[in-house]
N, C-alpha and C positions, 0 to 999 in steps of 0.2 A: 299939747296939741289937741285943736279939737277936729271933729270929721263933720263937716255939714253934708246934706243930701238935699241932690236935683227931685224937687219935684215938678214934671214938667205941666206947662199951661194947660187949664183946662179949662171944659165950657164953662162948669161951674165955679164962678168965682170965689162963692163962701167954701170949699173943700180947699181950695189954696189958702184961702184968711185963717180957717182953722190949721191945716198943719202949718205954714208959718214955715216952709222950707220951701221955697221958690230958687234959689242957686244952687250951684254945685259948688264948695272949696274945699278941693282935696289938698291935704297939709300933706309933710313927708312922711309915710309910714314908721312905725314902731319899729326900732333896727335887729334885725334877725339874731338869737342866739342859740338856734339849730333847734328849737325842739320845735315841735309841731304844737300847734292852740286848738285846744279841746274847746267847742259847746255843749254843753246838754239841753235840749228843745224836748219838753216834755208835756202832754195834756192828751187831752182826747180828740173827739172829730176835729174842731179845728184845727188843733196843732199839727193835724194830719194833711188838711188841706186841704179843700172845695174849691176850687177856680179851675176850670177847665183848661186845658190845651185849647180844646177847639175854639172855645171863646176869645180865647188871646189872639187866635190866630187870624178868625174871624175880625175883631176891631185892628190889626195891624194894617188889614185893608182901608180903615177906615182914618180919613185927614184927620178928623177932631183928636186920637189918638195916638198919632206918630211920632211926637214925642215921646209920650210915655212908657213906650218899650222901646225907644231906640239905642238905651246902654244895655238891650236886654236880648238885641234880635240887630244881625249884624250881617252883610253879605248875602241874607236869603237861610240864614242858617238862628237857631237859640245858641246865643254865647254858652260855652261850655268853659268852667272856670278850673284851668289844672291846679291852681295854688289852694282851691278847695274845697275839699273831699268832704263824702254824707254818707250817714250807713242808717239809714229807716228799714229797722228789725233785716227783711232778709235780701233788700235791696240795698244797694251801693256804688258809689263813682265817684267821677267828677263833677260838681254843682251843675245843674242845668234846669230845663222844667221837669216837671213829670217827675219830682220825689216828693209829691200832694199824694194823694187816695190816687191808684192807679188812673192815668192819663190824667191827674190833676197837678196844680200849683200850689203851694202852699207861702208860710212867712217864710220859711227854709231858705228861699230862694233868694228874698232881698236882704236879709239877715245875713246870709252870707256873705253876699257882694260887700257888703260893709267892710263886714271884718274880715274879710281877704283884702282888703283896700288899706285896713287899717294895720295889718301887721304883713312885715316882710315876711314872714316864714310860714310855712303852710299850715290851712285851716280844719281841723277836722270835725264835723259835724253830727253829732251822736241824736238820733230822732229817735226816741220813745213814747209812742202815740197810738194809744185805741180807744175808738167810738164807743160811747154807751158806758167810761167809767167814772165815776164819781171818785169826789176827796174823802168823804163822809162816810165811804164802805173800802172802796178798789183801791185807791191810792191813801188810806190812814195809813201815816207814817208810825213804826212800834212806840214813840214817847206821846204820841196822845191819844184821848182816854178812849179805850174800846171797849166792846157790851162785854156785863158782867157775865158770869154763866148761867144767872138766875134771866136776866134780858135774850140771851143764846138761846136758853128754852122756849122761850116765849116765842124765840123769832118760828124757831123747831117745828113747834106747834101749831101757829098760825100758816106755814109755808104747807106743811103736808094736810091739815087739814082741806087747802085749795086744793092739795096735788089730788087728794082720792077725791077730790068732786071733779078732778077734772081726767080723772083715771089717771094722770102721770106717778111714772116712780118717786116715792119717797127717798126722803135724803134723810142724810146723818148728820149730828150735833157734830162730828168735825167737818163735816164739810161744812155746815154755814161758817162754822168760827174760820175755815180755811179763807174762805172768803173777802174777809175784812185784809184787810192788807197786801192781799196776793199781787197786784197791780204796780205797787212801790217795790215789793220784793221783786218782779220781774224786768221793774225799771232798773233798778241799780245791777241784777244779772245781767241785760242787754249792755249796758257800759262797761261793765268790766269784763265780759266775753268780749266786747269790740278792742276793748284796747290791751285785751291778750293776746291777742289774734290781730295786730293790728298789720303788720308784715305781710300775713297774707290776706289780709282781704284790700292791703290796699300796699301793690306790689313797689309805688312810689316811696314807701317808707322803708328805709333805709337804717332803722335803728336808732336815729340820735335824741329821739327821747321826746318825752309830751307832759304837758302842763295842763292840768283842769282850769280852765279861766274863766268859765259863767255858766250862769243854767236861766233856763229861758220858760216860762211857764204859763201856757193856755189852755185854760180849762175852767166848766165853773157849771154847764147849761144841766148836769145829770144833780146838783146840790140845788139850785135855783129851784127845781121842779120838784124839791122833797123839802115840806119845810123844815125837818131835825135837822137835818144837812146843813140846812142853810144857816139856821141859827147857831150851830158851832163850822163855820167855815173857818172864821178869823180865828181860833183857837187851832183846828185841823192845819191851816195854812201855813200857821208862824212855828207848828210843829216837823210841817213839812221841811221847811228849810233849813230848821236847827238841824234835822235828822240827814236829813242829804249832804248839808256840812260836815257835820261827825262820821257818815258812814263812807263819803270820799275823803277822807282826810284835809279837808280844805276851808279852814278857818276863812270866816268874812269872805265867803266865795261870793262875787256879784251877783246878784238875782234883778232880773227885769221879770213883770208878772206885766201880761196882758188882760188886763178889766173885761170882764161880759160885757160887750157893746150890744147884745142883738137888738135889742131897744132899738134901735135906731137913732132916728131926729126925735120919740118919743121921748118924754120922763121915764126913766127908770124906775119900777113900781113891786112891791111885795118881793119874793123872791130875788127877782135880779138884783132890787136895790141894794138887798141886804147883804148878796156876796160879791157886788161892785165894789160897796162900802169895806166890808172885810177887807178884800183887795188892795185896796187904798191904803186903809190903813197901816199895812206891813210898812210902810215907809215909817210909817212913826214911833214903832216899835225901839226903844232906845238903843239896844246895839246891832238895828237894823242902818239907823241913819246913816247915809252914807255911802251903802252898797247891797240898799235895796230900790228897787224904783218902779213904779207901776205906769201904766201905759191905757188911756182911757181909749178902748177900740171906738167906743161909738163915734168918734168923731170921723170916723173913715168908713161909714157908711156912704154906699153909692148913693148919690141923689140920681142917677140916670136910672139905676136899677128901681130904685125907689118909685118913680113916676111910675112905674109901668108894674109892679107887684100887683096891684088891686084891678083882678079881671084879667093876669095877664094872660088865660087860656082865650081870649079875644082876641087881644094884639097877639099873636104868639112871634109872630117874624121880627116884629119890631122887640119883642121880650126875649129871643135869642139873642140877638146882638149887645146884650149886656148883663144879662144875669143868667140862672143854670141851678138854683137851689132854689129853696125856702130860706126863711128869715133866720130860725139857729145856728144855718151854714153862711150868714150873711150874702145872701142872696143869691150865694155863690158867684160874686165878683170875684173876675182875676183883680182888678185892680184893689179893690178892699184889702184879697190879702196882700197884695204888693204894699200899698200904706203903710199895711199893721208891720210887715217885715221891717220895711225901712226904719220906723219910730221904733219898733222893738231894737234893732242895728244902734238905732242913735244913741239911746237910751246907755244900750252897755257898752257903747265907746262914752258915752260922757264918766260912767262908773270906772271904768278901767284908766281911765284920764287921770281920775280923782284919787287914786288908788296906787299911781303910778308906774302901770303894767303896759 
């Protein structure tokens, strides 16, 4: 069975040609065998969320957009989803908006709608997500390569030298070296604190047991902006996933990776190219084939937001009514991430299809 997704009519006719999901055909869900379906949604600012409430709430007044929340805003009220539940670090509930960056949206939201659509039995959604971390330092996973201790000096060196011209305290060679990996080690804590504790933090759970079914990963703008980073991404990345495999115990766990769109409608150039490219690549990875799959954001880039970026402290009235960021946070369209949620959803219902989960 496969799951298609509405995406509803909009002004712009090339953002519907590009994603190429104009119906809705909901098939019959995955039939219930009591345990609950684990995600993991991991990255930084993005994964976190930049699409405002207000903005959403703001374009629902508006015709050109009433399709496109109307599976999302129902009666006067935000669809609140009981079959499935989000735990972002020390927030938690039932699906609804507002588990982006405080009063924001994030892909959380239509990633979920999915697959609570796509399986009978409740969804639980584990978000580990903070701004400003890289793969290349905060998130190296322990199986690939980190600085020697003769490079740990160096970093030592070069760090406190800035700090006493800038009078700050100096640091210690373990704390850089604690550094590099602290981000992945806090990621796999935050999952397995949540699904210790699952009982009470989420008093609908009744004990019948939970399954790791996918991990979902955006991230890329703090690697892109370092060229060492970037140049070992595709090594960092395909380490990351062996090791989150291993250290969940979840052979060929599905992986959907969301590609650096911030580019926009531009070419992707230097940095972004490189860890788009990495990105991509994990799919070709030989015992990736199958049950890895990447997801190009830039195609869901706002063109409404877009016309009005340049100069929009001029237009500002008309620049509320559809954007709320800068370019790294894709322009902080709610609908941007709404897109990327859905294609990320689609994505790991096509893997879980294929997989026969």
């Amino acid at each position: 069975m496969t799951l298609r997704f509405s995406l509803a009519s909009l002004a712009a006719a090339a953002v519907l040609t590009v994603l190429g999901l104009a119906t809705l055909v909901r098939g019959e869900a995955v039939k219930a065998n009591g345990k609950v379906k684990v995600f993991i949604l991991a990255g930084q600012s993005n994964m976190e969320g930049k699409g405002t409430i207000r903005l959403a709430e703001s374009q629902l007044q508006d015709p050109r957009f009433k399709d496109f929340y109307k599976h999302l805003y129902k009666d006067g009220k935000w669809v609140v989803r009981q079959d499935v539940w989000i735990n972002f670090l020390e927030r938690r509930g039932e699906l609804t908006v507002g588990f982006g960056s405080r009063d924001r949206i994030g892909v959380e939201l239509e990633f979920g709608m999915a697959l609570g659509d796509y399986y009978e039995d409740p969804v639980l959604l584990i978000k580990t997500a903070w701004g400003g971390r890289s793969l290349g330092r905060d998130f190296l996973p322990p199986s690939a390569k980190h600085p020697t201790e003769e490079e740990l000096k160096e970093i030592l060196a070069k760090e406190n030298e800035n700090n006493r011209k800038r009078k700050r305290p100096e640091v210690t060679l373990e704390q850089v070296r604690e550094r590099y990996g602290k981000t992945y080690r806090e990621m796999l804590q935050e999952v397995r604190t949540t699904l210790d504790e699952l009982g009470a933090r989420f008093p609908q759970y009744k004990g019948q047991g939970y399954e790791i079914k996918g991990f979902v990963w955006f991230q890329g703008w703090n690697d892109l902006i370092n060229a060492q980073y970037a140049d070992a991404y595709a090594a960092n990345l395909e380490a990351l996933i062996r090791d989150v495999r291993k250290d969940l115990k979840t052979a060929n766990l599905p992986v959907v990776i969301a590609q650096s769109g911030q580019h926009g409608f531009k070419p992707a150039a230097g940095g972004m190219a490189k860890v788009k490219e990495a990105q991509g690549a994990m799919e070709k990875v030989s015992d990736f084939k199958g049950n890895v799959k990447a997801v190009d954001t830039a195609k869901f880039w706002d063109p409404d937001a877009d016309k009005l970026i340049d100069g929009w402290k001029n237009h500002i009235d008309e620049w509320k009514k559809v954007g709320d960021d800068f370019g790294y946070h894709y322009l902080g369209s709610v609908r941007t991430f709404c897109w990327i949620g859905r294609a990320l959803g689609k994505s790991m219902v096509e893997l879980l299809d294929s997989a026969g989960r």
